[in-house]
N, C-alpha and C positions, 0 to 999 in steps of 0.2 A: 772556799770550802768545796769538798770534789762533790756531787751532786748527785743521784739518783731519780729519777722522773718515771713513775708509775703511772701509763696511761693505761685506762678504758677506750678501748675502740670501740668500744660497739656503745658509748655510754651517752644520753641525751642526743640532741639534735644537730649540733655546729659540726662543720667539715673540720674532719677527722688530721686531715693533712696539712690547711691551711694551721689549725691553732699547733700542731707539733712544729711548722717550721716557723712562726711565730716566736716561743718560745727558744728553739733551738737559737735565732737570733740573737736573741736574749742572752743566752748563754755567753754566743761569741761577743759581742759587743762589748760585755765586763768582763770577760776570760773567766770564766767558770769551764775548770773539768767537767762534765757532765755523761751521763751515759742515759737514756730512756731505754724504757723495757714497756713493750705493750701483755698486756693480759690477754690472756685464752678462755679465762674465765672455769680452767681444770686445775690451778693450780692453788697453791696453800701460800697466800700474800706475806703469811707474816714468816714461813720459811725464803721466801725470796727478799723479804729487806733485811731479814738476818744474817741469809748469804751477803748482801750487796755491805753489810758491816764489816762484815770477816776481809773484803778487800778494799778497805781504804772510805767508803764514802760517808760523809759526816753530814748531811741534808740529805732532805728526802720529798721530793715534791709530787702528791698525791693528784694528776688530775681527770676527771671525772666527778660519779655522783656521788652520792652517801655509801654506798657498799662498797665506793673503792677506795673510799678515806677511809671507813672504820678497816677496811684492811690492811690497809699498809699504815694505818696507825696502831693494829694489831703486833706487828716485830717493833715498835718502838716503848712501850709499857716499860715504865720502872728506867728508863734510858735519857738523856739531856740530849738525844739528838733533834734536830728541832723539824717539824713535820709545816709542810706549803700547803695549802690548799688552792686550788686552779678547778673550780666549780665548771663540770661538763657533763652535768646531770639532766636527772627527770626534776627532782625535786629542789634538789643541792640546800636541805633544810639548814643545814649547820652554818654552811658558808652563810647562810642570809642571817642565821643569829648571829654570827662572828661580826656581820658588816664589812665579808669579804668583797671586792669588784668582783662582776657580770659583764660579759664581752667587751671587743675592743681591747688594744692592745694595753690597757693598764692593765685587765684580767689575768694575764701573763707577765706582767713585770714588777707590780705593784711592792712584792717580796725582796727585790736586788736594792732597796735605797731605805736605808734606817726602819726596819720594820720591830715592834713591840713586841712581847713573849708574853704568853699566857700559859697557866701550866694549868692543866683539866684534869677533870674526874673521869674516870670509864668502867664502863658497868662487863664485869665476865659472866659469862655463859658456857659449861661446858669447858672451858679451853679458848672461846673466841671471845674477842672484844667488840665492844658499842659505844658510843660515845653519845648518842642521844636518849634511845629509847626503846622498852623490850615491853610489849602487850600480848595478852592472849585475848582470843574472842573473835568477833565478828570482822571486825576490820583485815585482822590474820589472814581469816577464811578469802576475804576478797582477796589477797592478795596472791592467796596460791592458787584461787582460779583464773588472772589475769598470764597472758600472754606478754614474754617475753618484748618481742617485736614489737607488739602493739603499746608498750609502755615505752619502747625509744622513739616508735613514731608520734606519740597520742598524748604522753605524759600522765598527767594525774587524772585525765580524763579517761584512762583505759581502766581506772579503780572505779573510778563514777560510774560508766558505761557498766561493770560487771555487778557493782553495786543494785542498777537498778534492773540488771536483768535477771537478781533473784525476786523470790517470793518477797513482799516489802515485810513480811512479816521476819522479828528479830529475835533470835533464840536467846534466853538466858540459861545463863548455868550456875550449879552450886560449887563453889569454890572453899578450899580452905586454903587462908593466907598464911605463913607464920612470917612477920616482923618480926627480925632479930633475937628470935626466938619464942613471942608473946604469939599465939596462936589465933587470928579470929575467922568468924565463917561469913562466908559473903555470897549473894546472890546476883549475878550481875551478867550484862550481854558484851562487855569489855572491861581488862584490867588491865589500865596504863604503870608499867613500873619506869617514869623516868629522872636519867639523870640531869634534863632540860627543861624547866618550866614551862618551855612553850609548843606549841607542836606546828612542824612543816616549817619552820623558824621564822612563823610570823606571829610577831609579837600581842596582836590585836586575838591569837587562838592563846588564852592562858590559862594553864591546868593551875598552876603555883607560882603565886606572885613574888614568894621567900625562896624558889628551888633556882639553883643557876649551876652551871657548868662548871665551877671551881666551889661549889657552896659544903662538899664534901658530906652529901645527903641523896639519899633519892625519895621521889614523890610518890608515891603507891596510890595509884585515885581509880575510884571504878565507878562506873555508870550501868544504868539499868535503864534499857529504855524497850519498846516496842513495835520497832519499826524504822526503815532505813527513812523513812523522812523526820523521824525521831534526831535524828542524826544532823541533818540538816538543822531542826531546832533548834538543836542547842549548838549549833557549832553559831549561828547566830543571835543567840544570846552569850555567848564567849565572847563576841565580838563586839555587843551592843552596850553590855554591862561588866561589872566588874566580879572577877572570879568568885569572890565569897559570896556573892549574891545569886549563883545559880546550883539549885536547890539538887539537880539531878546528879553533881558531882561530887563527891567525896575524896576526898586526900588525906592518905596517912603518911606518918616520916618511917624509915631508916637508915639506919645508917651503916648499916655492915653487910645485912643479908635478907633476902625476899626468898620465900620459897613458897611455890601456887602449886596445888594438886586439885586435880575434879577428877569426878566419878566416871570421864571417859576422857580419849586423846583429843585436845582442843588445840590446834593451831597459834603457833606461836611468831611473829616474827621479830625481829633486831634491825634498826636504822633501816626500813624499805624493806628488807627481804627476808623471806621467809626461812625459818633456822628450825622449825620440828614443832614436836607437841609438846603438853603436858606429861607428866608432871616437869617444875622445870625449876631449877637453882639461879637464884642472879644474884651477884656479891660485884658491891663497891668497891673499886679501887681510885685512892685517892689521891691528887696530885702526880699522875700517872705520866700522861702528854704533855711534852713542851708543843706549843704551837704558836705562828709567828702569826702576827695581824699586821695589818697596817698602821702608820702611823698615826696619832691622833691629829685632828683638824685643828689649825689654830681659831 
């Protein structure tokens, strides 16, 4: 299959050169066509795999972090083309749900010998696609005061660090939800809308023990808390105990469409990175990505 290879240069921490020519290896050793295109990070991902369709290529190998999968899994929506993941992130949440390999050279070949297909849900925004998860509130807010640079050098600790260099005190807002039309009003310091149960793709952080990535639902759950070590608490009873049993999280279903409005512009992001404010549309779409995993273990 002729091949397409979507890198992030500038994305997490590994040498940039070593894992392209890694890969490119890869390529020649089983004769794959292949072409890569690195990102600039000015351009519009899902017009560049659309282009890369129009001339011939029928895989698409995304590597980098969450923001360069949901992109160039953005041109493949509603398509049977099948999408790679090569996790070369901050976070690389998805990759760790999927139980894709992390360095070393199976990370880059794991895909070339009898790999499985999963076909996923992806939640739209506007015109852009997500594949894990779209919140407004406080976690948002960190995220657009955090530094670019400092999040390829630092990782999830450049959100910590900004974290706690605000005031520890945590704003709630008045929100109105509508679920698939059914209207309710919520008072809350963050509103998770995801199409992943779990958050950061560790399994032991779980919002919805019934929500999964093919489950053809998203999770609506908001919390209310007051204070960035608030935060800390519960993300340690997520972890301690079992999801039903912690009392500050609430979870609602839909299944077609989320729509959050408050009484002023609250920060919004998608998979890592920030995408705007309130008021904000999220509609499911289901059975959207083919995605190829690894084989299972005998």
């Amino acid at each position: 299959m002729k091949t397409y290879v979507i890198q992030n240069p500038v994305s997490g921490q590994a040498e940039v050169d070593v894992v392209r020519e890694r890969l490119s290896q890869v390529m020649k050793e089983h004769q794959i066509p292949f072409e890569i295109y690195e990102t600039t990070g000015k351009e519009d991902m899902r017009e560049v795999v659309k282009a890369a369709i129009k001339n011939g290529f029928e895989r698409f190998v995304a590597m980098g972090g969450d923001g360069t999968v949901s992109g160039v899994a953005s041109g493949l929506v509603n398509t049977e083309f099948p999408l790679v993941i090569i996790p070369n992130g901050t976070v690389n949440a998805l990759a760790r749900e999927l139980q894709i390999p992390f360095g070393g050279d199976d990370a880059v070949s794991w895909w070339v010998s009898s790999p499985r297909k999963k076909v996923i849900d992806v939640i739209e925004v506007g015109g852009r696609y997500y594949l894990l998860n779209v919140s407004v509130g406080t976690s948002a807010g960190i995220m657009k005061s955090a530094k670019r640079e400092d999040i390829n050098r630092f990782g999830v600790f450049a959100f910590i660090w900004q974290a706690l260099k605000r005031n520890t005190r945590v704003h709630t807002y008045r929100f109105q939800v509508d679920l698939d039309g059914r209207s309710v009003h919520i008072r809350a310091s963050e509103i998770f809308v995801a199409n992943s149960g779990i958050l950061l793709g560790l399994k032991a952080l779980e919002l919805d023990p019934d929500a999964s990535l093919d489950s053809g639902k998203l999770s609506v759950c908001h919390i209310r808390l007051k204070s960035i070590f608030d935060y800390v608490r519960v993300a340690f009873k997520m972890i301690t105990k079992p999801s039903e049993e912690n009392e500050e999280l609430e979870c609602l279903d839909a299944m077609r469409e989320v729509k959050i409005r408050a009484s002023h512009p609250i920060p919004v992001q998608g998979d890592g990175e920030l995408i705007g404010n309130t008021p904000i549309t999220i509609t499911l779409i289901p059975h959207a990505i083919h995605v190829w995993l690894p084989k299972k273990q005998d």
